[in-house]
Phi, psi and omega in degrees: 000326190285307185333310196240029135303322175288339203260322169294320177313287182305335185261009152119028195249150162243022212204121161227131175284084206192153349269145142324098165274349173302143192284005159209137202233104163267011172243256213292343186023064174174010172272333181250153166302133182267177217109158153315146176332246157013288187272032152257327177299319206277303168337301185291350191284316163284342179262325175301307188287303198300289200329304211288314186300359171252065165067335187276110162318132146296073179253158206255139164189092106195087202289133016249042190084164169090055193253331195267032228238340181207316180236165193246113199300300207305352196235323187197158147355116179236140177238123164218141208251086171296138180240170187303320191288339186297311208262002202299302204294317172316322210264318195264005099303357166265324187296319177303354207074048200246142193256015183199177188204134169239129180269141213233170173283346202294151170261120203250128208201137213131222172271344153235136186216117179307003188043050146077050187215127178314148218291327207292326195278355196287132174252019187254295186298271214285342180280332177264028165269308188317299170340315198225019176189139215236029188239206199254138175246120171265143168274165155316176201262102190304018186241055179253134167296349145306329160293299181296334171299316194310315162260021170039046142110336181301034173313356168284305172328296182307309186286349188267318199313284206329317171298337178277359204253320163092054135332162188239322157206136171273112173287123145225095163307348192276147186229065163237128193278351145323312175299305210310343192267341174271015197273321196280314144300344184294000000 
């Protein structure tokens, strides 16, 4: 984490959306730290403390976990049944001081549950996140197809949710600055 904190530092970033805490990644199979719940926890703890301690934010993601586990958010609508052990490495970064959280699209339902909405529009998913971490909460990048299917093309719909789910910064990639201005109005 201090490496390639340093290595972000030099080249002008102040933010890295990294690390992945999920407890498992079967589509990219290469994002999360392997282990048991706990030495996943413990790994983002070390990789979190070297960014921030080289200048670099630190986000924990992709809250509130299980997002990798049979489909890939980027291509289609993903339903995941969060268990207790899921939110663990989260939870024991915030006790570290992780200065940020990025919120997945998946629709979550368990021990934490999104009401049958993707995690970034649930104001259920970011207010009771809010409760217990006081930093910056990010969505995932919304022109992700788990998101835009879910509102099947209704993008005015998306945008009040996500503002409304009261996120703290919105990933929007598209750079056309027309969209961007009409994201804002809506």
């Amino acid at each position: 984490g201090y490496e390639h904190g340093k290595l972000l530092k030099e080249l002008g970033f102040g933010i890295n959306f990294a690390p992945v805490v999920d407890l498992n990644d079967y589509i990219w199979d290469c994002r999360n730290f392997e282990g048991n719940p706990k030495e996943i926890a413990e790994k983002a703890k070390s990789y979190i403390d070297g960014l921030q301690l080289s200048g670099v934010i630190a986000t924990a993601k992709h809250y509130p976990g299980s997002g990798f586990i049979v489909q890939d958010l980027h291509k289609e609508i993903v339903y995941a049944t969060i268990n207790e052990n899921d939110t663990l490495p989260f939870g024991e970064a915030i006790r570290e001081n992780v200065s940020a959280i990025m919120i997945t699209h998946t629709i979550a339902s368990g021990y934490l549950d999104s009401e049958s909405k993707p995690s970034t529009t649930s104001q259920r998913i970011v207010e009771s996140l809010k409760t217990k971490f006081t930093g910056l909460i990010i969505t995932d990048e919304i022109n992700m197809l788990g998101l835009k299917d879910y509102y099947s093309g209704n993008l005015d719909r998306m945008f009040i949710d996500v503002f409304k789910a009261n996120n703290d910064l919105i990933l929007n990639f598209d750079g056309d600055p027309k969209n961007l201005e009409h994201m804002i109005s809506v």
